[in-house]
C-alpha positions as CSV (number, residue, x, y, z in Angstrom):
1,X,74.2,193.8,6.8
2,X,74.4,195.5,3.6
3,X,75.1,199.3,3.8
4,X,72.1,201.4,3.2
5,X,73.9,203.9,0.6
6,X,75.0,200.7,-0.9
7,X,71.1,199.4,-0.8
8,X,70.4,203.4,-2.3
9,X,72.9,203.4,-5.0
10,X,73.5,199.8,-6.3
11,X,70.9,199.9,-9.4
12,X,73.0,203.0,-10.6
13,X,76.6,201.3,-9.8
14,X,75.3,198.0,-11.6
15,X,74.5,200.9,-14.6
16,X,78.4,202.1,-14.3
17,X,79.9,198.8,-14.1
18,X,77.6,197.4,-17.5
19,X,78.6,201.0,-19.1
20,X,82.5,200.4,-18.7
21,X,82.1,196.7,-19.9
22,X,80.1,197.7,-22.6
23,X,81.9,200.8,-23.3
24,X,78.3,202.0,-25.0
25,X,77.1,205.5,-24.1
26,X,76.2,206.2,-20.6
27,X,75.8,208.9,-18.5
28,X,74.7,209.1,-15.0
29,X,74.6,212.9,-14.5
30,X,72.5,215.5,-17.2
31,X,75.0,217.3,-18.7
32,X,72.4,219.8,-19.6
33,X,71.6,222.5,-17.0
34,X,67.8,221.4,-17.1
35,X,65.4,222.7,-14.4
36,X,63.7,219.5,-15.3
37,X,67.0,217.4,-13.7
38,X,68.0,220.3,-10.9
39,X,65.3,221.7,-10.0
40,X,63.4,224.9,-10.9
41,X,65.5,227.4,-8.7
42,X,68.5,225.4,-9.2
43,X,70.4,227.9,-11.3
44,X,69.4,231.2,-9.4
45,X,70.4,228.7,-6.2
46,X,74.0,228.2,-7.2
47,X,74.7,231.5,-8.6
48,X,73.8,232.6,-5.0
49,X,75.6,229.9,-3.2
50,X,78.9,230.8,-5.4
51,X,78.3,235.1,-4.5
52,X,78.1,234.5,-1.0
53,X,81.3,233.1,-1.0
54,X,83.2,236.2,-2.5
55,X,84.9,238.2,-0.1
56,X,84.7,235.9,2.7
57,X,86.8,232.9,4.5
58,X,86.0,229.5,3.4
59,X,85.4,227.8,6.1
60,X,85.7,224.3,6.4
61,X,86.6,223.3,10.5
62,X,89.9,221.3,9.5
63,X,92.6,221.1,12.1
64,X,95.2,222.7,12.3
65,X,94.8,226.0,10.8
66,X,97.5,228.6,10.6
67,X,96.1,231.7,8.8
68,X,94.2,232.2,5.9
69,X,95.5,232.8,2.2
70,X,93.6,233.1,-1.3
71,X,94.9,235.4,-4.4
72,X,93.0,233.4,-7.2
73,X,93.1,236.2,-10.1
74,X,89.7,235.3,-12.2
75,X,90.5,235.4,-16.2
76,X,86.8,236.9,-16.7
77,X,88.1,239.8,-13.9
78,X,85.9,238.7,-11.3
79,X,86.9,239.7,-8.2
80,X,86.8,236.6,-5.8
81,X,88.8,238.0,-2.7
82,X,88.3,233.9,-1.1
83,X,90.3,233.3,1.6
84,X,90.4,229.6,2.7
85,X,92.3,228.1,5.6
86,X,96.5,227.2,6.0
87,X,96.4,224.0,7.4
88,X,99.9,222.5,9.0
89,X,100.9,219.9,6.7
90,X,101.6,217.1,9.5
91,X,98.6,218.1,10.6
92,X,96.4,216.8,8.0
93,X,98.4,213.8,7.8
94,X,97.8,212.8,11.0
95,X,94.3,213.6,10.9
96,X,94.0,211.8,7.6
97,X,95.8,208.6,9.0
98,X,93.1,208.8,11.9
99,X,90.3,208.6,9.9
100,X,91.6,205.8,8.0
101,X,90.5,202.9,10.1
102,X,86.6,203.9,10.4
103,X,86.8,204.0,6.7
104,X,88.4,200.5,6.3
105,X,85.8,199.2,8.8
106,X,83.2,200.1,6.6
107,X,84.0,197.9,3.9
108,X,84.0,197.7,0.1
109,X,80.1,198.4,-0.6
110,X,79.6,200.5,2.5
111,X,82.3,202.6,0.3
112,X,81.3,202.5,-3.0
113,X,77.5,203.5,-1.6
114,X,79.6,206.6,0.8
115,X,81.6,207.7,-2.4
116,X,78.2,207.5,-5.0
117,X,76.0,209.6,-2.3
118,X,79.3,212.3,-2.5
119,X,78.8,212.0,-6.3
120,X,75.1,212.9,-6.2
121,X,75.3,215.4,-3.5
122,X,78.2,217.2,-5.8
123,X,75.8,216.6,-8.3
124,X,73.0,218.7,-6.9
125,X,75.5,221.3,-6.4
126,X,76.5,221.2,-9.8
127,X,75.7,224.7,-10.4
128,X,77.6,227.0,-7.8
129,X,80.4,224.2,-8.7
130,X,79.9,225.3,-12.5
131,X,80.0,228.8,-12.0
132,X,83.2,228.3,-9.7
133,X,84.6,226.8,-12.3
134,X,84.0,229.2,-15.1
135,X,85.0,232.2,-12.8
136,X,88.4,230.6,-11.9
137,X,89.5,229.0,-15.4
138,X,88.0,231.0,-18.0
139,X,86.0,227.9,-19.2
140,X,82.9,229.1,-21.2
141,X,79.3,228.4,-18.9
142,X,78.1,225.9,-20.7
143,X,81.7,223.6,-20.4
144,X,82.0,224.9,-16.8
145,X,79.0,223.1,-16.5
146,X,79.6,220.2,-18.6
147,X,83.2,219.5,-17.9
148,X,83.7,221.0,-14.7
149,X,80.1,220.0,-13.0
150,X,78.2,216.7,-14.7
151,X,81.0,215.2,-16.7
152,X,83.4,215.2,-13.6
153,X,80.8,213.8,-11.8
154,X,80.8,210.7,-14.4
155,X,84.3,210.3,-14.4
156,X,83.9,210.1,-10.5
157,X,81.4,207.4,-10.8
158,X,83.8,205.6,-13.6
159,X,86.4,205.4,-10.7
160,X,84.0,204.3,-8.1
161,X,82.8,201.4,-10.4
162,X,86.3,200.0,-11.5
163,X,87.3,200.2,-8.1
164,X,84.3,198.2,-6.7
165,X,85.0,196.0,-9.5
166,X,88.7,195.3,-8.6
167,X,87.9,194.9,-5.1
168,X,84.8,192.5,-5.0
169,X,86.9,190.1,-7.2
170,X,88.8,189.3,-4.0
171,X,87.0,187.0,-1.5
172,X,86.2,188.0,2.0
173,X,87.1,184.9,3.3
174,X,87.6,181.1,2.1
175,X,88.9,177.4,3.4
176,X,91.4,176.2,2.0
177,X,91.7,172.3,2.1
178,X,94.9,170.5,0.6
179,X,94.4,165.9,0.3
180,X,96.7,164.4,2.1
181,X,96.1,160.7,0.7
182,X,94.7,158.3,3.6
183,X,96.0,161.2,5.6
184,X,93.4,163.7,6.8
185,X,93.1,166.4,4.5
186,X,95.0,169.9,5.6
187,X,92.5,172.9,6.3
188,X,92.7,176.5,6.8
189,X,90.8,179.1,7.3
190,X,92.2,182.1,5.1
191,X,90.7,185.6,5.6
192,X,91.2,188.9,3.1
193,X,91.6,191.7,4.3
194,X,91.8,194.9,1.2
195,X,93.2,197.7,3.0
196,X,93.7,201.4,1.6
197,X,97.6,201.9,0.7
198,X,97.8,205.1,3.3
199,X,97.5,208.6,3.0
200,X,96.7,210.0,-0.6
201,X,97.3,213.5,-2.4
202,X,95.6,214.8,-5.2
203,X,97.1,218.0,-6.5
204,X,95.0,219.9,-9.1
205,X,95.4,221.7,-12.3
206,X,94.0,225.5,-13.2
207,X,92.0,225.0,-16.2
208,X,90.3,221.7,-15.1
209,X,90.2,221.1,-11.3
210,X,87.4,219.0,-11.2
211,X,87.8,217.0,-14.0
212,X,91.4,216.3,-13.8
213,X,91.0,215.8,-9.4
214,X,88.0,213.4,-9.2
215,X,89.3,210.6,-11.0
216,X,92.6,210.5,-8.7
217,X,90.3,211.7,-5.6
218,X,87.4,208.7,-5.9
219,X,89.7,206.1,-7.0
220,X,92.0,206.8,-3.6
221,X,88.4,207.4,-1.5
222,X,87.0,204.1,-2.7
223,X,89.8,202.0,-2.6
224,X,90.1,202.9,1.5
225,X,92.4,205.5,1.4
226,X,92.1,209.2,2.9
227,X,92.8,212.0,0.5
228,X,94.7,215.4,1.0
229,X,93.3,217.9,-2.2
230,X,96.3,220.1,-3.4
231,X,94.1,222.4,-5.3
232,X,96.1,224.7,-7.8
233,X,96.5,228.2,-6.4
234,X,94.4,229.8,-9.5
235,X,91.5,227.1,-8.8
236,X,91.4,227.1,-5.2
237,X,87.6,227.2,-4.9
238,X,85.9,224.6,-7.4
239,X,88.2,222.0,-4.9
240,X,87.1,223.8,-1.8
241,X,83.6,223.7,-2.4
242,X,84.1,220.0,-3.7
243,X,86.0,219.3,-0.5
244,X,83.2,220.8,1.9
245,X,80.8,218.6,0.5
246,X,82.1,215.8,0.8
247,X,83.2,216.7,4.5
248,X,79.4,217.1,4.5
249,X,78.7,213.7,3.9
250,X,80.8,212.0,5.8
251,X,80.0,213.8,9.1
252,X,76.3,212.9,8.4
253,X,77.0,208.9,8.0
254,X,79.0,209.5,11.7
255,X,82.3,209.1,9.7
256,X,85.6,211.7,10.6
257,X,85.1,214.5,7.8
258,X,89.3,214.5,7.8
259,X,89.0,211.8,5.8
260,X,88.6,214.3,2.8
261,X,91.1,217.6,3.8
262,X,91.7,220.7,1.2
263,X,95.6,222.0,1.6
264,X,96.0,225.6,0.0
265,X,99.9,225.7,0.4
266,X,101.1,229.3,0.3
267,X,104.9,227.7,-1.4
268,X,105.8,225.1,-3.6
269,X,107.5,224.1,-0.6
270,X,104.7,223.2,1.1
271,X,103.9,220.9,-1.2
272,X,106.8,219.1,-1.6
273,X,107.1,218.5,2.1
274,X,103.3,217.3,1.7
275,X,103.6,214.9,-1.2
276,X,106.8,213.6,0.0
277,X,105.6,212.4,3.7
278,X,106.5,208.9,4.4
279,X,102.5,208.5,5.1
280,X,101.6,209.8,1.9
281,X,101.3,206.7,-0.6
282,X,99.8,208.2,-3.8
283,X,99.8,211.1,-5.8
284,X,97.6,212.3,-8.5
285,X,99.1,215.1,-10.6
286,X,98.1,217.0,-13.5
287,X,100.7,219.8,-14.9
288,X,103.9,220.6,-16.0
289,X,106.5,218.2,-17.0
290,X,108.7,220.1,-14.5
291,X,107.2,219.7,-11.4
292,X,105.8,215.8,-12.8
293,X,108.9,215.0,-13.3
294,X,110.3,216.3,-10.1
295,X,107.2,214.3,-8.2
296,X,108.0,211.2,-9.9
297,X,111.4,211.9,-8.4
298,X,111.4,212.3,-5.3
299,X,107.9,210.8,-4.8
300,X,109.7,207.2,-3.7
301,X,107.4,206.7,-1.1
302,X,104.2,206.8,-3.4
303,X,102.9,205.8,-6.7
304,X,102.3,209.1,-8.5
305,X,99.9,209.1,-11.1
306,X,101.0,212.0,-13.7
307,X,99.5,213.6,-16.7
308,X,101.8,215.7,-18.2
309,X,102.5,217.9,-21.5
310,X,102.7,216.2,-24.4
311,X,102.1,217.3,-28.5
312,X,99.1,216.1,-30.0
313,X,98.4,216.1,-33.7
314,X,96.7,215.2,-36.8
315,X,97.5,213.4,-40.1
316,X,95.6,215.1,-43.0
317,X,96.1,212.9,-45.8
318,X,92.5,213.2,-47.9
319,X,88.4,213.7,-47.0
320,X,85.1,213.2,-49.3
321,X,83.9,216.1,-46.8
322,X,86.6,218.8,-46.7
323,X,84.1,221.9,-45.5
324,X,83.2,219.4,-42.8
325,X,86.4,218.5,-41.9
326,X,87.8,222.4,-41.1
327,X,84.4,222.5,-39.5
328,X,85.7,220.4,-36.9
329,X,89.3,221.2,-36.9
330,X,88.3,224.9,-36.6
331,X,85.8,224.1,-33.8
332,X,88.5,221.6,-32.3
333,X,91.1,224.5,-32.2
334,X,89.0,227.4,-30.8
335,X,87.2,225.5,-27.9
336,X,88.3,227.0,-24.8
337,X,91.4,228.7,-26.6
338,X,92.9,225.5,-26.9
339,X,93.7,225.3,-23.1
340,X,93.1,221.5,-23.0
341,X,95.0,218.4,-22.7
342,X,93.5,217.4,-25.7
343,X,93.6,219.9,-28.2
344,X,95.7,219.3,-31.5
345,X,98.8,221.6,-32.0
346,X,100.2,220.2,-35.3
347,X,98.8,219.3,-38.5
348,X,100.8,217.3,-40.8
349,X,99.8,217.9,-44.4
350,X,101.4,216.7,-47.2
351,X,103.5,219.0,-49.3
352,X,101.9,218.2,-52.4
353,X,98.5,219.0,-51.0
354,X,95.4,216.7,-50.1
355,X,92.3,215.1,-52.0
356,X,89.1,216.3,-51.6
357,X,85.2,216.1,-52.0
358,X,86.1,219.5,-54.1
359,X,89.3,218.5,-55.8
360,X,92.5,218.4,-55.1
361,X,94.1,220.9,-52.6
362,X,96.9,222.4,-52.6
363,X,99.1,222.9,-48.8
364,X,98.9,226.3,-49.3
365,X,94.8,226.3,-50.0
366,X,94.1,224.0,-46.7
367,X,95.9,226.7,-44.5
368,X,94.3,229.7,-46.1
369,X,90.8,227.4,-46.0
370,X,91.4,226.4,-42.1
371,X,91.9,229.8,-41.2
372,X,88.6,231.2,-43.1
373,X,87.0,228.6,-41.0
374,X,88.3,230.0,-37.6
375,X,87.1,233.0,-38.7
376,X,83.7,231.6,-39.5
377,X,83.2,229.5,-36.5
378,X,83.8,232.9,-34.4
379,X,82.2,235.6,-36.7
380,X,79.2,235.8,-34.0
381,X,80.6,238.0,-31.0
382,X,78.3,235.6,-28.9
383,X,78.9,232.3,-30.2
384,X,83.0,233.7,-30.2
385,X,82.8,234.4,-26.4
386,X,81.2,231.4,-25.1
387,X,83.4,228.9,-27.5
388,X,86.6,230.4,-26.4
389,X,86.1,231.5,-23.1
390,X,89.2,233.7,-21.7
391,X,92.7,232.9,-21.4
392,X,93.5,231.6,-17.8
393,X,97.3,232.4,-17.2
394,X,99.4,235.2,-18.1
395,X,102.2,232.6,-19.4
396,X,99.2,231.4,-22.1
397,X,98.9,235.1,-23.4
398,X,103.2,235.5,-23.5
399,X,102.6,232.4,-25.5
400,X,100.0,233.7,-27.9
401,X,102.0,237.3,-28.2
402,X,105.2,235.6,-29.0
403,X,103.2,233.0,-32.1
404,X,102.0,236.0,-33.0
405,X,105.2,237.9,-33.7
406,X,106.1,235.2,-36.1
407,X,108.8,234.1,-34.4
408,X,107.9,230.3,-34.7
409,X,106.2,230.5,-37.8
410,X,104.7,231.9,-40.9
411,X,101.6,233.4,-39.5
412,X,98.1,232.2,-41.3
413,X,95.7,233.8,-39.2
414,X,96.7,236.0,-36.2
415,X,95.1,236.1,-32.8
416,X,93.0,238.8,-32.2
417,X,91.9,240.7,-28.6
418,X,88.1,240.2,-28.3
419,X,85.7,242.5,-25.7
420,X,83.1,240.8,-23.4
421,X,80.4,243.2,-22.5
422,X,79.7,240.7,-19.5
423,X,83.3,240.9,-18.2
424,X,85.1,243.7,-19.5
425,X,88.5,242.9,-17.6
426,X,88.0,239.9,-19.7
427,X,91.2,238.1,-21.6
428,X,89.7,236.8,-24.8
429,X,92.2,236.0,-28.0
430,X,91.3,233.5,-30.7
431,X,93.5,231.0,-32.0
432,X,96.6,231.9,-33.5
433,X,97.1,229.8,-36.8
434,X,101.5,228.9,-38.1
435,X,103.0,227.4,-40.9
436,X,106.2,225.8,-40.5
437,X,108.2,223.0,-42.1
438,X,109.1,219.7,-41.0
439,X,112.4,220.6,-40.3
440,X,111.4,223.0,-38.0
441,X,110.9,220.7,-35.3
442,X,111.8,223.5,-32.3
443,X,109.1,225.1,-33.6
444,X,106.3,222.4,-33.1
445,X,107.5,220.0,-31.3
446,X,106.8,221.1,-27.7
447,X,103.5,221.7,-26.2
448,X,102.8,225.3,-26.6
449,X,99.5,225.5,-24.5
450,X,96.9,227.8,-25.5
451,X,95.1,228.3,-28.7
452,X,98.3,228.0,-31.0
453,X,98.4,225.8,-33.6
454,X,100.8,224.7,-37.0
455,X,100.1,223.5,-40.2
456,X,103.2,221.4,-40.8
457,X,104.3,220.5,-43.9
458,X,105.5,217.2,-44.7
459,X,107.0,215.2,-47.8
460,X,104.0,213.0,-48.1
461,X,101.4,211.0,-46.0
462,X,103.8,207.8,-44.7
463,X,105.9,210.8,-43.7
464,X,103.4,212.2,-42.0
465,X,102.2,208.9,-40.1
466,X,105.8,208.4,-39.0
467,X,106.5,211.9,-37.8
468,X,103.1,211.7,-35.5
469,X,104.6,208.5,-34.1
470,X,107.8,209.9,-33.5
471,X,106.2,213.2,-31.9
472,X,103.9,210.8,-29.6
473,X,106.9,208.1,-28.5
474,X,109.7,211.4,-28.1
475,X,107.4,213.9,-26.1
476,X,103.6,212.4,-25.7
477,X,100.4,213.0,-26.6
478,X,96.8,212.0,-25.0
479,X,95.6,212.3,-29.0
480,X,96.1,212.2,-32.2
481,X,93.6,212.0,-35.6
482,X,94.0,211.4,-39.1
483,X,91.8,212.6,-42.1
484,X,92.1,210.1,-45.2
485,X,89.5,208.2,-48.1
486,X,92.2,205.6,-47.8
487,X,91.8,202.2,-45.9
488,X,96.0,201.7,-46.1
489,X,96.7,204.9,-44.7
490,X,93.8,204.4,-41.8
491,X,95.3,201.1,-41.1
492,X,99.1,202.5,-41.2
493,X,98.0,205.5,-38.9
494,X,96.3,202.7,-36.5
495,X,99.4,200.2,-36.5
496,X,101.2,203.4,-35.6
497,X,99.4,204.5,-32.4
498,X,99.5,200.8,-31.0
499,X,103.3,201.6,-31.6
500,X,103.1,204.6,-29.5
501,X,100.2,204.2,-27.5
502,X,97.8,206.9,-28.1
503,X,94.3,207.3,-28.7
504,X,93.3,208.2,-31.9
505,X,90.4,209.7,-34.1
506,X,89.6,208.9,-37.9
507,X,87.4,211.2,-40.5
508,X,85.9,213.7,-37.6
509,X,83.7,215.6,-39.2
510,X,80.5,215.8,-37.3
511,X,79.3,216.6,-33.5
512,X,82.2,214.7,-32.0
513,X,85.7,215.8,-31.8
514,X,89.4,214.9,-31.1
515,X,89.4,216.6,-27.9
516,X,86.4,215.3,-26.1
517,X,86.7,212.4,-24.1
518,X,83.6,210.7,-22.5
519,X,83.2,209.1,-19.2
520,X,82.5,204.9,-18.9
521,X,83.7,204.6,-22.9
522,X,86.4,206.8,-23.9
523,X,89.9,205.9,-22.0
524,X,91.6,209.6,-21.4
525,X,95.5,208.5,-22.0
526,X,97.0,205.1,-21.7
527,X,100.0,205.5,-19.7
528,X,102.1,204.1,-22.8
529,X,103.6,207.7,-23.8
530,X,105.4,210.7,-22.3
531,X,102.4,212.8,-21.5
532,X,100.6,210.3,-18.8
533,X,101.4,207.1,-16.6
534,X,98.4,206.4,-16.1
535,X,94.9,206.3,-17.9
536,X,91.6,207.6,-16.9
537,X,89.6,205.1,-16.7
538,X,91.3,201.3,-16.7
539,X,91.7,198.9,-13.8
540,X,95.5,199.8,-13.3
541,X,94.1,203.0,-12.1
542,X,92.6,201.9,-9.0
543,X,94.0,198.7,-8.5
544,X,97.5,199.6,-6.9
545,X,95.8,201.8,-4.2
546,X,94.8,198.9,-2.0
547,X,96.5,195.7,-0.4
548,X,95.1,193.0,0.4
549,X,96.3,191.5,4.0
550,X,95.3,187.8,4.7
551,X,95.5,185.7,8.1
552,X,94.7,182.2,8.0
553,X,94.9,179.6,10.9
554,X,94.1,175.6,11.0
555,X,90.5,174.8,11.2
């Protein structure tokens, strides 16, 4: 009998699945806060939901609490005072193994129609998940909404979809019958069983903790796994909230709620002890090279999915729309102060300068041009404040200070302090805009996270195209662009990111840019380069979380 959440969801999981084929645009969840799509008290709802949980223990009835720990320091200054629960880390483990075989029982489309009625029930929360968000990363609203609420609920779905994919294409069952000449044939009866890999930990990042957890979370829930949610200790509570409603659901289908456990570890230690249990069988990671590297380590045990830092950049050779072009760029490099993945940090332009729409420019007239259109992208106070958001970490701002000294470069355009009258305690800077050679590779060629950016200059565009590939295979990048009227030098920029395996982006110069990535048709990463192992969204990404287990006997 076919699951009724399967029978519920399967006309919008036929929509996924047709979405990532076609690779068309999709979208299951309005991205727009519309009271037409939520609801007319929706907004006022979740800003209510997300107050009454300042000040207070989170409570979420998971075993084997210890005590109660929280510290999350809000870039806007908000003062959250959450305290959510210590669980013991063997504990969870056990509880997560327990839960496991319900799960598995319920089989692939009693799974996928479990994990889609999580998505929609996240989805209707979407506000008191966007404000969480904003509060605890600095994102601007209307991202915290976008990225951190509907557009992590799409990638969610993406997950569900491949995984549902991957799975149905093994048969339940089948009989297997080998000729045997006048001999009578030889027949079995094989069964398949797909069965979750074990225990799996998804630890999260600061600035995107729903974004960056779903993927890893879905694809381990779907595939028959139970998941342990490592939130990052300055984005405890968009995961907790996350993590209570999915307990939510799966107490109301009658299924263990440990199935889906939050672990707020009070020292690095705690985590390593968590993500290196002989139970634990994946990991989902989004951070630092250090502590990547250290997972992928010590991690035997588990496949570890990692995103890591990498340096993306741009080729700017020539444009027949050059206002348009630092449009983007500028746009590009102020969106949430450059705290993304995504965002570009170096800009090779030729020495010589570049051709334009408005003649020919020189490499000092694009930096003094780019940096008059930072300035004019953020010369509204409001339209400044909600593009940039505020800085979420103190190491960010050392960052900023120290490009600013000029230290690392000849600085075009300096970051500047701005006040929000909404949040006084506020840390807002705008980007902070370097020149710098090509020999000054120390300089640029590290991920300096944060709104910091150079303008590199280069001996001439095939330089350029093979510096970017030697910056993507030597240290990574999730992104790279290039800006030219010229069909060779699109091709040659092309040839060179199958080389390194990176995405890339040609002639941006309208409503779309390099550092956006959207669910069911944009691939974020492609596990070929330093900065990720893995890609969200392909079939390698869910396929390795299951087994299949087959018995077979003579008929």
């Amino acid at each position: 009998m076919t699951h009724p959440l399967f029978e519920k969801h399967h006309a919008k999981l036929d929509a996924a699945r047709n979405a990532i084929h076609t690779r068309g645009y999709w979208a299951a969840y309005n991205e727009m806060p519309s009271p037409k799509t939520y609801g007319e008290t929706a907004a006022d709802d979740g800003k209510k939901a997300f107050e009454a949980q300042l000040g207070q223990k989170f409570e979420l009835g998971q075993p084997g609490t210890t005590g109660w720990f929280g510290g999350e320091v809000s870039p806007y200054g908000v003062a959250l005072n959450v305290l959510y629960p210590v669980c013991e880390v063997q504990t969870l483990i056990d509880a997560a193994q327990a839960a496991m075989a319900p799960w598995q029982a319920l089989g692939v489309e009693g799974r996928t129609g479990v994990c889609i009625e999580m998505l929609d029930r996240l989805n209707a929360n979407s506000f008191e998940l966007a404000h969480a968000v904003m509060t605890t990363t600095g994102q601007g609203w209307m991202m915290a909404f976008q990225a951190g609420a509907a557009h992590a609920q799409d990638r969610g779905l993406e997950v569900v979809a491949y995984a549902h994919r991957e799975q149905k294409f093994v048969p339940s069952e089948a009989t297997w019958e080998k000729p045997q000449g006048k001999n009578p044939p030889l027949v079995m009866k094989k069964h398949f069983e797909i069965v979750g890999r074990g225990v799996a930990v998804v630890v999260g990042c600061g600035t995107f903790p729903t974004w960056n957890t779903y993927p890893g979370l879905f694809a381990a829930l779907a595939t028959g796994n139970a998941v342990i949610v490592k939130p990052h200790e300055h984005a405890i509570l968009p995961a907790a909230i996350s993590v209570r409603i999915l307990r939510a659901v799966l107490a109301e289908q009658g299924l263990d709620p440990n199935l889906v456990t939050l672990c707020v570890a009070q020292q690095r230690e705690s985590t390593q002890t968590l993500v290196t249990n002989a139970a634990v069988k994946s990991v989902d990671f989004t951070g630092s090279n250090t502590f990547g590297t250290w997972l992928m380590e010590h991690c035997r045990q588990a496949q570890v999915y990692a995103e890591l830092a990498g340096v993306n950049n741009i080729v700017i050779d020539s444009t027949d729309a050059y206002k348009a072009m630092l449009r983007n760029l500028a746009f590009t490099l102020s969106l949430y102060s450059g705290q993304m993945c995504t965002t570009s940090q170096a800009l090779f332009v030729p020495a010589a300068g570049i051709d334009t729409d408005e003649g020919h420019k020189s490499y000092d007239e694009v930096c003094v041009d780019l940096a008059r259109a930072i300035e004019a992208v953020l010369a509204k106070p409001e339209v400044a404040l909600a593009v940039l958001g505020a800085v979420q970490s103190a190491a960010t701002l050392e960052r900023i200070a120290l490009a600013n000294s000029g230290q690392i470069g000849t600085v075009l355009l300096a970051s500047k302090a701005l006040d929000n009258p909404e949040f006084p305690q506020a840390q807002v800077r705008t980007p902070v805009l370097l020149a710098c050679d090509a020999a000054d590779e120390s300089a640029y060629m590290q991920e300096r996270f944060g709104p910091i950016t150079f303008v590199v200059k280069v001996a001439d565009t095939a330089s350029a195209i093979a510096l970017s590939e030697r910056v993507v295979a030597t240290h990574g990048a999730l992104t790279v662009g290039v800006y030219s009227t010229r069909a060779e030098v699109v091709d040659a920029m092309a040839a060179a990111t199958w080389r390194s395996k990176v995405a890339l982006s040609i002639n941006l110069t309208g409503g779309v840019f390099v550092n956006q990535s959207a669910a069911f048709s944009d691939y974020h990463g492609t596990g070929g380069n330093p900065a990720a192992n893995a890609a969200y969204t392909d079939s390698a990404f869910v396929a390795n979380r299951f087994r299949v287990v087959q018995r077979r006997y003579h008929v």
